[in-house]
C-alpha positions in Angstrom: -2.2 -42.3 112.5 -0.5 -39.9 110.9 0.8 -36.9 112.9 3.6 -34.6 112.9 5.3 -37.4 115.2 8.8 -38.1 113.8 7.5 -41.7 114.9 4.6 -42.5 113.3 3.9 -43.0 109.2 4.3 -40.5 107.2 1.6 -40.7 103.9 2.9 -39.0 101.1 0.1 -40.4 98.6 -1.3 -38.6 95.9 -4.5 -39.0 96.7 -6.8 -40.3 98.4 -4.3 -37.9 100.6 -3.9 -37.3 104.2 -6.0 -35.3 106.1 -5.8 -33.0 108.9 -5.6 -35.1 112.2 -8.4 -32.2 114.3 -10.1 -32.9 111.3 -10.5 -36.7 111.5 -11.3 -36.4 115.1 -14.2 -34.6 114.4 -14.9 -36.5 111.5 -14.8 -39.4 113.9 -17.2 -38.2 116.3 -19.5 -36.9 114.1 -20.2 -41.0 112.9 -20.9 -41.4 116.1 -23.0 -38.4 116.8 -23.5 -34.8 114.9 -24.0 -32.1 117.1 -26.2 -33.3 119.9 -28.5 -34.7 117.8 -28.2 -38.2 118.9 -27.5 -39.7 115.3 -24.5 -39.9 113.7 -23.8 -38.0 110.4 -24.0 -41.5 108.5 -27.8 -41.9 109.7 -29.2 -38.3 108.4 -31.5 -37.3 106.0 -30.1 -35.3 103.7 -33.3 -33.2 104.0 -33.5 -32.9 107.6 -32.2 -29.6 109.4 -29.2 -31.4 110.8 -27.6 -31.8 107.3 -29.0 -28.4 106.2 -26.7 -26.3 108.2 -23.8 -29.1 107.9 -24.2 -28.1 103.8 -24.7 -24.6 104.6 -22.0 -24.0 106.8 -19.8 -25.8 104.4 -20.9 -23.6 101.7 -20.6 -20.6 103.5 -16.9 -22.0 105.1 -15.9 -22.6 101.1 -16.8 -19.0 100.3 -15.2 -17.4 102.5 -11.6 -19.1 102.8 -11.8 -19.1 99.0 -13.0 -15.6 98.8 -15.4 -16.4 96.2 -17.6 -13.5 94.9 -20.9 -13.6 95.1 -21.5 -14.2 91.6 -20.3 -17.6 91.6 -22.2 -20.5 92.6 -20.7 -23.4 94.8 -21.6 -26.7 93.8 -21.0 -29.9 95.9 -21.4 -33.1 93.0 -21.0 -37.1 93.2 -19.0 -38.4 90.9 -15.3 -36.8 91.7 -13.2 -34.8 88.9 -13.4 -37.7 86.5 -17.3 -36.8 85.6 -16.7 -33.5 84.9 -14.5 -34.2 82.0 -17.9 -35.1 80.5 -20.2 -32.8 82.4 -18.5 -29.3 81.4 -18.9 -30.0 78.0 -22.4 -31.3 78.0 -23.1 -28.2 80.3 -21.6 -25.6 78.3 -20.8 -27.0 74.5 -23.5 -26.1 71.9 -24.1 -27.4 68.4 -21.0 -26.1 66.0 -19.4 -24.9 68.9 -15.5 -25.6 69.9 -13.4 -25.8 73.0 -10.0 -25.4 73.8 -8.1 -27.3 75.7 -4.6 -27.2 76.9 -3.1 -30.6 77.2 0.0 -30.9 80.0 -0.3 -34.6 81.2 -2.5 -37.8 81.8 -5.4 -35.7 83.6 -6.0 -33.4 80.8 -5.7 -36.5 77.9 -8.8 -38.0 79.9 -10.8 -34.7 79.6 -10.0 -34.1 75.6 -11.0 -37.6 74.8 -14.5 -37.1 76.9 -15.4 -33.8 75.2 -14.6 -34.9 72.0 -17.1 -37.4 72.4 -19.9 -34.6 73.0 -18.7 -31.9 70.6 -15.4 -30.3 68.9 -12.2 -30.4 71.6 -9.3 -28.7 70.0 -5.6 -29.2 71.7 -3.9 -26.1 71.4 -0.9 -27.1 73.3 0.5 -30.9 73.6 3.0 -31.4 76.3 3.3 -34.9 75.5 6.4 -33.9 73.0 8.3 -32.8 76.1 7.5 -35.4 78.2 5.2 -33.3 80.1 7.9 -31.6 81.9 7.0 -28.1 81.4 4.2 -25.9 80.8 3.7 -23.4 78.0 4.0 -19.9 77.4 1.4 -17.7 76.8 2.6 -17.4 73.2 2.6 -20.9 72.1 -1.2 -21.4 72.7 -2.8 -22.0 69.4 -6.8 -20.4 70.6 -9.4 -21.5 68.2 -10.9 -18.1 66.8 -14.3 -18.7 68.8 -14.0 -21.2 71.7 -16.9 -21.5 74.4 -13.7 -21.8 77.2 -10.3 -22.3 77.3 -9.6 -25.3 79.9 -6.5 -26.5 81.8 -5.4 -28.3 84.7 -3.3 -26.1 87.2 -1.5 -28.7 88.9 -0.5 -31.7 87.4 -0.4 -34.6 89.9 1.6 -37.4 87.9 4.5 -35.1 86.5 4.6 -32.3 89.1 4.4 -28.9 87.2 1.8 -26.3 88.4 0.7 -23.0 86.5 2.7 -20.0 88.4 -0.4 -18.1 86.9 -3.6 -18.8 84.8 -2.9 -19.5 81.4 -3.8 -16.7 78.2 -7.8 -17.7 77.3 -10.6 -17.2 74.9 -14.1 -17.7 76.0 -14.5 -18.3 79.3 -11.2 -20.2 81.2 -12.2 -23.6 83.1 -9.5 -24.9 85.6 -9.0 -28.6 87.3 -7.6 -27.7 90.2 -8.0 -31.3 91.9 -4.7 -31.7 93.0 -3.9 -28.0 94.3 -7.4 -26.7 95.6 -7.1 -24.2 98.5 -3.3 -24.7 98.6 -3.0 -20.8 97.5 -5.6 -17.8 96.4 -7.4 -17.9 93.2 -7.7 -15.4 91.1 -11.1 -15.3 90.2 -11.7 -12.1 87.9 -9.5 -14.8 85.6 -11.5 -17.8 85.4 -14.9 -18.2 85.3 -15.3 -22.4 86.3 -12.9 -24.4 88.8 -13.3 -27.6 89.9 -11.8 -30.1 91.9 -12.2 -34.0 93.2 -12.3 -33.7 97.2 -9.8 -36.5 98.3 -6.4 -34.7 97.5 -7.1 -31.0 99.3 -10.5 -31.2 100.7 -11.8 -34.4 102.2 -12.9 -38.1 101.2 -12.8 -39.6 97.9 -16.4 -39.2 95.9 -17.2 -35.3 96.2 -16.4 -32.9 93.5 -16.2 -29.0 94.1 -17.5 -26.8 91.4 -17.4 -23.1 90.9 -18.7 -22.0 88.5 -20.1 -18.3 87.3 -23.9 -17.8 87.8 -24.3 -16.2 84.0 -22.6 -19.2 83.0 -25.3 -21.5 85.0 -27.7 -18.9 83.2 -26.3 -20.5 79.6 -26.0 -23.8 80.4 -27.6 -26.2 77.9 -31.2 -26.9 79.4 -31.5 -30.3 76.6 -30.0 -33.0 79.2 -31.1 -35.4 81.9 -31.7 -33.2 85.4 -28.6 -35.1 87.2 -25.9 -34.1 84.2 -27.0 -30.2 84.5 -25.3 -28.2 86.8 -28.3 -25.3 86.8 -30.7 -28.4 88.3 -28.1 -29.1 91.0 -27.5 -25.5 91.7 -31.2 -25.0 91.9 -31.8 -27.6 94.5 -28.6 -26.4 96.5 -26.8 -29.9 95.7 -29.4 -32.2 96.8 -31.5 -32.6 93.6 -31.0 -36.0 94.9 -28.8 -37.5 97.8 -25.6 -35.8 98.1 -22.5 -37.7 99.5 -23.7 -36.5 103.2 -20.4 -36.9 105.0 -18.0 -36.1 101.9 -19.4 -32.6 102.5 -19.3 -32.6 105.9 -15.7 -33.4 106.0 -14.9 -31.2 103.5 -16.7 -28.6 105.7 -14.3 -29.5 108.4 -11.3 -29.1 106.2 -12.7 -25.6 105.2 -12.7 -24.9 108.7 -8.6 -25.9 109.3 -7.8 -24.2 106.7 -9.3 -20.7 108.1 -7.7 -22.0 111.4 -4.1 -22.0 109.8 -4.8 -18.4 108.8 -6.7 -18.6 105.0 -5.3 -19.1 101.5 -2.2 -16.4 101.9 -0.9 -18.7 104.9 -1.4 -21.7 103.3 0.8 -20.9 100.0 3.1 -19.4 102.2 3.6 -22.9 104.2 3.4 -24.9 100.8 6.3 -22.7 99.2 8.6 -23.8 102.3 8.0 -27.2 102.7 8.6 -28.0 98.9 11.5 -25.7 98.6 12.8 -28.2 101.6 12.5 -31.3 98.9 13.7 -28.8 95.7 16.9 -27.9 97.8 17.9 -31.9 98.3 17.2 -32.4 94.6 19.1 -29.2 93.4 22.0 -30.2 95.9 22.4 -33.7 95.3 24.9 -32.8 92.7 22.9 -34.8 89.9 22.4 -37.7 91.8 18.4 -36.5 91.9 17.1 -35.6 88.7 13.5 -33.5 89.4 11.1 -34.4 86.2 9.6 -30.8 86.4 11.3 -27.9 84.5 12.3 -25.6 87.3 10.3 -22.5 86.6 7.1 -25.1 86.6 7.4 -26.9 90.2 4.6 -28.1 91.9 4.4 -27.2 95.6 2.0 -30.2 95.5 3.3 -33.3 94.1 7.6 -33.5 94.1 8.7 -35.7 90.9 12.1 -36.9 91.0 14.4 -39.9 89.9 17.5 -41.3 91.2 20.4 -42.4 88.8 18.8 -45.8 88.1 16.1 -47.7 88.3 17.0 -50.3 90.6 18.3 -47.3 93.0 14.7 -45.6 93.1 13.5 -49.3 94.4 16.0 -49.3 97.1 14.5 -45.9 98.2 11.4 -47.0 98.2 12.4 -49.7 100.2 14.3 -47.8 103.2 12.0 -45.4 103.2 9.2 -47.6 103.8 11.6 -48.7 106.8 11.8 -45.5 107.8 7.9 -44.5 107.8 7.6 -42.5 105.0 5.2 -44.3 102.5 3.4 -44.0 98.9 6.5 -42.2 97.5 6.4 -44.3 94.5 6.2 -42.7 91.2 2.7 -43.0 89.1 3.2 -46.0 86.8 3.1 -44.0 83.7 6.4 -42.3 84.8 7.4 -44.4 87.0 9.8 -42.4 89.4 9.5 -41.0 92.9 7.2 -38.6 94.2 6.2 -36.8 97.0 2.9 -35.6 97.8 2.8 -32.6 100.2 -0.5 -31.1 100.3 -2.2 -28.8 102.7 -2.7 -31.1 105.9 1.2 -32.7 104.9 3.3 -31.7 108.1 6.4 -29.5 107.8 8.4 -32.0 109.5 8.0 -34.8 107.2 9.1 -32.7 104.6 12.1 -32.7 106.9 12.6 -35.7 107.4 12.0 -36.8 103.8 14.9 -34.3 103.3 17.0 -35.2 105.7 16.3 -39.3 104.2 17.1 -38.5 100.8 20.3 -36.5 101.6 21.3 -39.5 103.3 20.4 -41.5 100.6 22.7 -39.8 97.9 25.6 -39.7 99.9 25.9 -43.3 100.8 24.6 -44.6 97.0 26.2 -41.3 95.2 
């Protein structure tokens, strides 16, 4: 199990990512048994009044460590972030209509090719002539005259940059926040839908978290199947048909920790620290490291780096595996190292990843 143990595993994988260990010990009981009920969280009909209040609470958990206004609606969905590259703009594209999206790595290709199979997906930015290793200014953004939304993705998993703010928008601003949910406040008199895949911030693999603005629920297109509109599932407080029961619950749990560990202000506070510790081996390894991410677009999240060669970043993944420290590979695309740190990733580790590369440089420098 993972724990902040210098002697046990650490997981630094991109997701699915680790999870809080009180929360897993719940989660754990809760198979068993929820609540005194006598049946486990697995067994429960998703109409019953057991799982009622485990989706309210977890509603009402999300609300308030987000500090979501009132006039937003909080949507728990199968399918993880993936589906939502389709389901925004089927939700929210009319006929003749055009949306804008700003394209900084892998994650955000996906979504342009999904809309532009439902209706006219303009890229206003491409990162792809930088290698992805910065984000834009405000000023290079290209905005269609009338978009429906402006979308991004505010932390990008595979090459490590992360908006330091939301981005310059027209129409309304849509985020994917998959891979930095809940890891700092949001500002949401900015955007008006986020979204995110549960198993990187939030919980298991499966779940996705919308929030989106009621008025924009109110415009949705009404002309699709019930299970691709997001008013139906808001209607039926995300069980117009059977939810992903203990996805929720654990994210419910997770909701909880982070409240625990003093809200969304804490949280950024603790993710600044521990990725400075990984920026300040890279910065000092006098060019031995070489960070993939321009400096003034760092993730907090997800640490990209490379060592002088190739053949040296496999023998770092190598002793580090020896050492406990594992899923520090690269993505494939990139290829690489990187380091996942997100919410539930101990202090420590970063430490002792730290302490490893330091090490590292000095005896392959």
């Amino acid at each position: 199990m993972t724990t902040t143990d210098s002697n046990h595993v650490l997981n630094f994988s991109a997701g699915p990512a680790i999870l809080p260990v009180s929360v897993l010990e719940q989660a754990r009981e809760s198979i068993l048994e929820l609540d005194g009920t006598g049946i486990g969280i697995l067994e429960h009909s998703h109409r019953g009044p057991a799982f009622t209040k485990v989706i309210d609470d977890a509603r009402n958990a999300c609300r308030t460590v987000g500090n979501i206004p009132d006039d937003f609606e909080i949507l728990f969905l199968q399918g993880g972030a993936s589906s939502m590259f389709a389901l925004i703009p089927m939700n929210l594209l009319g006929e003749g209509r055009a949306a804008d999206y700003i394209h900084t790595g892998t994650w955000t290709g996906k979504a342009i090719k999904d809309a532009g199979l439902i209706g006219d997906a303009r890229t206003i930015w491409d990162g792809s002539t930088c290698e992805f290793r910065h984000l834009p200014e405000d000023a290079e953004l290209r905005h269609s005259d009338d978009p429906v939304y402006t979308y991004y993705c505010s932390n990008n998993t595979i090459y490590g940059t992360m908006w330091p703010a939301p981005p310059a928008s027209k129409g309304v601003l849509v985020n994917d926040a998959s891979s930095e949910m809940f890891s700092r406040p949001i500002d949401w008199e900015r955007h008006d839908l986020v979204y995110a895949g549960a198993q990187k911030n939030l919980g298991p693999a499966g779940v996705a978290l919308v929030i989106i603005r009621k008025d924009l629920l109110e415009r949705s297109r009404r002309d699709l199947p019930s299970m691709f509109r997001f008013d139906r599932h808001a209607e039926q407080g995300s069980c117009l048909n059977t939810p992903p029961t203990f996805g929720i619950h654990v994210m419910g749990l997770v909701f909880n920790w982070i409240l625990e560990q003093g809200g969304l202000v804490a949280m950024q506070e603790q993710n600044l620290s521990k990725a400075a510790t990984l920026y300040e081996s890279i910065d000092g390894s006098g060019g031995f490291y070489t960070g993939h991410a321009r400096q003034d677009c760092r993730s907090t999240m997800n640490v990209t780096f490379t060592c002088p060669t190739p053949d040296l970043d496999s023998l770092f993944l190598a002793e580090a595996e020896d050492a406990g420290m594992r899923n520090l590979k690269g993505h494939r695309s990139i290829g690489g190292l990187r380091a996942s740190i997100y919410n539930a990733f101990p202090a420590e580790g970063c430490r002792r990843l730290a302490s490893f590369m330091d090490e590292f440089a000095a005896r392959n420098g």
